[in-house]
RODREN-501086 format. One line per field, with one value per residue (C-alpha): x, y, z. Coordinates in steps of 0.02 Angstrom, whole numbers, m for minus. Layout:
<sites>
c1 <- (X, ...) .
c2 <- (Y, ...) .
c3 <- (Z, ...) .
</sites>
This chain:
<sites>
c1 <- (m752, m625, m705, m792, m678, m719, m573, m505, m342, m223, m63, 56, 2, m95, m228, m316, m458, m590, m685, m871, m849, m709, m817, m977, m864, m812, m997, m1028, m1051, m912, m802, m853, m809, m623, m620, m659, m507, m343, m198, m81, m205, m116, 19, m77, m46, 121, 123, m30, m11, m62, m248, m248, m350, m376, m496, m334, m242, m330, m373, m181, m162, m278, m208, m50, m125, m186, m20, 94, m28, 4, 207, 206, 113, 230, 382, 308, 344, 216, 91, m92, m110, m4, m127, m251, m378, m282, m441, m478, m300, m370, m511, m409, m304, m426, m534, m368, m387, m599, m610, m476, m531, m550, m362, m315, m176, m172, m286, m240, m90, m210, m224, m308, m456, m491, m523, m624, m472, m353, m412, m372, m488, m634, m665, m754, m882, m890, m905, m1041, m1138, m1288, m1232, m1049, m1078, m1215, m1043, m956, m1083, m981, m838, m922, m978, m862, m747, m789, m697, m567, m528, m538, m408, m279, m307, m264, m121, m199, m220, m136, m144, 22, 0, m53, 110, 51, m86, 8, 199, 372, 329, 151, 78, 23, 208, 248, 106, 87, 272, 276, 99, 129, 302, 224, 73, 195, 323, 457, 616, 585, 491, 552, 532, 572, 417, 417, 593, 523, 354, 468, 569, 423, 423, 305, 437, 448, 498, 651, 617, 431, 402, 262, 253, 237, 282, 465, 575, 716, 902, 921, 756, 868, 922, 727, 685, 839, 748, 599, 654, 775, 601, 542, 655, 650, 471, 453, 614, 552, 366, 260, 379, 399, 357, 206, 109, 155, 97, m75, m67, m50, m175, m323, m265, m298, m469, m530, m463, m514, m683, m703, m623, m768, m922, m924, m929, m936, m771, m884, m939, m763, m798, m862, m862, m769, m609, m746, m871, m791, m722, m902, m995, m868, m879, m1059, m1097, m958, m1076, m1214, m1117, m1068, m907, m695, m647, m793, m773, m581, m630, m753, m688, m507, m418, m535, m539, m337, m336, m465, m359, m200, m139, m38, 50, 258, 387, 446, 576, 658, 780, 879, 955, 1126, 1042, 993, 1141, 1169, 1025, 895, 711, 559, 485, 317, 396, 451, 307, 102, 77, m35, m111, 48, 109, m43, m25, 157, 99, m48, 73, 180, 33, m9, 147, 175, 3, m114, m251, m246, m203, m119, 65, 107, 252, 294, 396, 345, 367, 389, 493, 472, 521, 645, 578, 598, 556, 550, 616, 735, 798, 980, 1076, 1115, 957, 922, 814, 850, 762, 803, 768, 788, 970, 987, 1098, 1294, 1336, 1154, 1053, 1143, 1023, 941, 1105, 1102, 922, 909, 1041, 951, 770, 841, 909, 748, 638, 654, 570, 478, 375, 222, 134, m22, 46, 217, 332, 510, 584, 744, 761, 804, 605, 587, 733, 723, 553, 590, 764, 815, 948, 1121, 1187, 1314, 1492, 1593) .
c2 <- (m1421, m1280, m1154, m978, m852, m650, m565, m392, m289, m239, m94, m227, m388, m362, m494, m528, m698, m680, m856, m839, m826, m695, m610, m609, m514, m378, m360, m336, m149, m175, m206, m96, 37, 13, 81, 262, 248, 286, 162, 280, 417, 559, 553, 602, 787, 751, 616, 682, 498, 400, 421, 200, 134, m20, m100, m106, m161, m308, m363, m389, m464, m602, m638, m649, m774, m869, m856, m907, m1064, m1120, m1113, m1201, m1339, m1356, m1356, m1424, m1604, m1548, m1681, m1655, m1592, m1446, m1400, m1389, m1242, m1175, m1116, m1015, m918, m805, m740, m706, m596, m517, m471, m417, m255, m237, m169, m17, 150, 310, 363, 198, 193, 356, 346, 190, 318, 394, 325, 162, 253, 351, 217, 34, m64, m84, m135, m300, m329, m195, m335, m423, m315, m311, m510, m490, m395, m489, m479, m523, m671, m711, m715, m826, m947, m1057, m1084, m1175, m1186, m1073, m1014, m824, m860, m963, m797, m677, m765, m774, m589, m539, m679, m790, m931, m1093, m1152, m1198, m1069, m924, m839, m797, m686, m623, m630, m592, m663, m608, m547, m394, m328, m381, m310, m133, m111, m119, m43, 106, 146, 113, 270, 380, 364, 319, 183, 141, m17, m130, m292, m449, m520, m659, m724, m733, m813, m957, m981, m1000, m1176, m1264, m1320, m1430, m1320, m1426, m1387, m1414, m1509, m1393, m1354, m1186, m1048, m1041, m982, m1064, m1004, m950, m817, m751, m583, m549, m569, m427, m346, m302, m274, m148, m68, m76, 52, 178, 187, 247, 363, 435, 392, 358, 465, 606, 806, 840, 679, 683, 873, 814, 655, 759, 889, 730, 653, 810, 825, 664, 677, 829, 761, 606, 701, 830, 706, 778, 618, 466, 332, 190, 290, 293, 120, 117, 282, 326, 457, 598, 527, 546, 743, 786, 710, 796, 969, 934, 914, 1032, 1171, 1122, 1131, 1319, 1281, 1330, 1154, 1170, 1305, 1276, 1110, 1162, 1335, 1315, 1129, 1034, 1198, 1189, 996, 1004, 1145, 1078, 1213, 1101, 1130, 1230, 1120, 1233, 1122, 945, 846, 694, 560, 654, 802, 677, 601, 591, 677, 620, 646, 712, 546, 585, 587, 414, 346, 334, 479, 587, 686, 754, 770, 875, 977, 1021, 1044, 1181, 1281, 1288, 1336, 1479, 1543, 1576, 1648, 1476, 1397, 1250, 1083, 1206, 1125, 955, 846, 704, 559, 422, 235, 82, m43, m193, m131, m254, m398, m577, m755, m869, m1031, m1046, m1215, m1206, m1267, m1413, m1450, m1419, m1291, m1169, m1003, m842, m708, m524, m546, m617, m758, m716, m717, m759, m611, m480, m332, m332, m357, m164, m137, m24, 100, 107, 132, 262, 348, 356, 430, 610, 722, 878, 994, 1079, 1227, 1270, 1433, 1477, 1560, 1630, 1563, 1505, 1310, 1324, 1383, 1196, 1088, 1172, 1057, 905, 862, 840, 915, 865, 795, 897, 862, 871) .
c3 <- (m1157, m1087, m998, m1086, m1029, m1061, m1150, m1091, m1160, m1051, m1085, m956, m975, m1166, m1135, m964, m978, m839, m792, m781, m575, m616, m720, m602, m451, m576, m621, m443, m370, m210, m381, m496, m348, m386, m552, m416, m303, m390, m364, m312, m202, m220, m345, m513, m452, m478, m608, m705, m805, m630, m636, m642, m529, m415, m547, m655, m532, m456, m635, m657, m529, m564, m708, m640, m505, m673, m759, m590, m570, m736, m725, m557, m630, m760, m641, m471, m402, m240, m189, m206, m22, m84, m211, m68, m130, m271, m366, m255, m251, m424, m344, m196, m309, m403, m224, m116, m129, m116, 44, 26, 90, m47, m105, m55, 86, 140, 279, 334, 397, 507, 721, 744, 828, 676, 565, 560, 525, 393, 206, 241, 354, 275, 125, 266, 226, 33, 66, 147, 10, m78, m255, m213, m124, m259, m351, m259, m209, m363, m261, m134, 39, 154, 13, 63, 232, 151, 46, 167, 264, 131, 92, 277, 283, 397, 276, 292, 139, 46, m83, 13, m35, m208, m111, 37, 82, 9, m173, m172, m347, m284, m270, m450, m533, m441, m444, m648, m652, m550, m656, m824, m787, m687, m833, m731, m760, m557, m576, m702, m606, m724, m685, m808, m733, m578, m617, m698, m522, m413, m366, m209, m77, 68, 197, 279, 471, 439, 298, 246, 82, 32, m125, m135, m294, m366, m351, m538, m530, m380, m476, m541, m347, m307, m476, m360, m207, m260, m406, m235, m145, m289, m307, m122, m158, m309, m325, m152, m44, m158, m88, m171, m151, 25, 52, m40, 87, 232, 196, 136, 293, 419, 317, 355, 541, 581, 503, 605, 783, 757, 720, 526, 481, 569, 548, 509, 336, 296, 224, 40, m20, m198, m185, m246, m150, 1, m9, m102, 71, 178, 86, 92, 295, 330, 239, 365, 528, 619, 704, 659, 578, 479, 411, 372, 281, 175, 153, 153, 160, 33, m112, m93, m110, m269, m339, m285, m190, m73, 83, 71, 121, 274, 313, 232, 327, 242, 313, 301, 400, 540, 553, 735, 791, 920, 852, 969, 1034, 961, 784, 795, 915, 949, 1030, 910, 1035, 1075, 889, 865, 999, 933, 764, 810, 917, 771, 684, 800, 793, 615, 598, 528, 591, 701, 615, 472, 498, 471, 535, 407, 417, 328, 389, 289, 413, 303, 143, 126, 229, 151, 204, 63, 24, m96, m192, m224, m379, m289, m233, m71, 9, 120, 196, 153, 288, 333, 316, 137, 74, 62, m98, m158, m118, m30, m56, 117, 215, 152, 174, 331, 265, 101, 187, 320, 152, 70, 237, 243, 377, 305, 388, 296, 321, 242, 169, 137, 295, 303, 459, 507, 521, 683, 713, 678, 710, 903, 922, 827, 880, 1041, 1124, 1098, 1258, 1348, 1351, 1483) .
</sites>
């Protein structure tokens, strides 16, 4: 008798079947959280359509899991061993993102003191949770760890890839998801080409067997890389969801570097709950950053009344030009200290100016197998194939051209650029 399966409709992929064990972790709280932390943090105060959440998200994403499964059974000649686990690769999906912080990655941005760790490794803690591992006892006797290693990519399991790694679902689904409720033409990743070329692979130097995709479902793999680049450009990287980025992030930091709130209750709150407890204690406590949070920064983020763009350098404008080292480096102490005296000079409170300069390094980062027409298999790296898949032979140019350095400022000032452009470049060298 096939298994009852729960039905749910779905505006990307139209119909989405839970299993019972599917359907017992979205019946858990630690799940039914999601449906309060928006996909994309910020950006609905610039895409007022992006209000989606993570609950739609990591319920696409399982049934993606579901769907690729299917296909590579179809297709795959893979021994048994390489099928090691693989019911436990859907609820991998659908729990990948369960331990992300409120506005999803935006605080993950913030310094490694500042925060527990990254989402990754957070679900450790939803795992944990009575009622969720009440949901998993089904899978068996040390499946939680088995899943929490394939979210954080330390699984060794041959089809690990369709959690975490250059062909992971996650990509394919938030890419098209993200476009679709922004109303953009960004992220139109041929997903079903690509869920056709996924094959299993003996990997020729190893001969481990792991997710791989076959030569023809090349272009649909080019499809998302490039969906990829545009939604940063247009989307993720755009002015005013960075401005509202900046200002959430200095309100949680400013929080946790004052004892507001403590960085361990950073961990499970909603995206309300978390402003609505900061607003809350910062009512209760007589000191400056107190004050500005609950009387200033979190109003203006609620209202969006973000932070000017005082300054906005492109790629052309830096052409050449030697950054401060604590733009590109780990130095926030001496970031901030930069940023306030900026602050103080133009009249604004401390923590009132904000250098940005986003960083994705790996945007275009690959290593996948691929099967070739003639049948062999070879690996396809950071550098592409000639003639096969060119697109990240070109990928450094086209992520330097999508970073752009802005400065904001809490309220709007008339200065000359060279106010700002004296303290983040450095100084040409002298000729002579």
């Amino acid at each position: 008798m096939a298994e009852p399966t729960k039905m749910l409709r779905d505006p990307l992929w139209n119909t989405i079947r839970l299993s019972p064990v599917a359907l017992a972790i979205v019946d858990t709280p630690a799940f039914q959280r999601l449906r309060y932390i928006r996909q994309l943090g910020f950006a609905h105060l610039v895409y007022p359509g992006a209000t989606h959440t993570r609950f739609d998200h990591a319920l696409g994403v399982y049934h993606l899991a579901r769907t690729a499964l299917d296909r590579l059974g179809e297709t795959s000649r893979a021994p048994d061993e390489a099928w090691r686990d693989a019911d436990l690769i859907p609820y991998a999906a659908l729990l990948h993102d369960i331990g992300h912080y409120a506005y999803s990655h935006a605080l993950e941005e913030l310094e490694a003191d500042r925060i527990p760790a990254d989402h990754e490794e957070v679900s450790g803690h939803f795992f944990q949770l009575g009622p969720m591992r009440e949901a998993l006892t089904p899978l068996g006797e040390g499946a939680v760890a088995r899943l929490h290693d394939l979210i954080r990519g330390r699984s060794n399991l041959p089809l690990r890839g369709l959690v975490s790694g250059s062909l992971d679902l996650d990509k394919m689904e938030y890419l098209r998801r993200d476009a679709y409720f922004c109303g953009v033409p960004f992220g139109d990743v041929d997903v079903d080409r690509l869920l056709a070329g996924l094959r299993l692979l003996e990997d020729p130097d190893t001969g481990e067997w792991e997710i791989g995709v076959h030569e023809k479902a090349i272009a649909a793999l080019e499809s998302l890389l490039f969906a990829k680049y545009q939604m940063f450009r247009n989307v993720y990287w755009h002015h005013g969801v960075r401005a509202a980025t900046c200002l959430y992030k200095r309100i949680v930091d400013d929080a946790v570097a004052s004892g507001i709130i403590d960085s361990d209750e950073l961990i499970g709150p909603t995206d309300e709950e978390l402003l609505y407890e900061i607003a809350r204690r910062a009512l209760e406590v007589d000191s400056a950053v107190a004050d500005r949070l609950s009387a200033r920064w979190i109003p203006a983020l609620r209202n969006r009344r973000l932070p000017k763009r005082a300054l906005e350098l492109t790629a052309a404008d830096l052409e050449g030009a030697t950054l401060a080292p604590w733009i590109l480096g780990d130095d926030a102490d001496e970031r901030r200290r930069v940023e306030d005296e900026l602050a103080l000079g133009l009249g604004l409170h401390p923590g009132e100016v904000m250098v940005d300069f986003p960083v994705k390094s790996r945007m275009f980062s690959l290593d996948v197998l691929v099967r070739r027409r003639s049948g062999s298999v070879q690996r396809l790296g950071a550098e592409g194939l000639r003639g096969v898949l060119d697109l990240p032979r070109v990928g450094e140019e086209l992520y330097r051209t999508a970073r752009v350095l802005r400065v904001y400022t809490f309220e709007r000032r008339g200065v000359a650029p060279s106010y700002w452009t004296d303290r983040l470049l450095e100084p040409a060298p002298a000729s002579g």
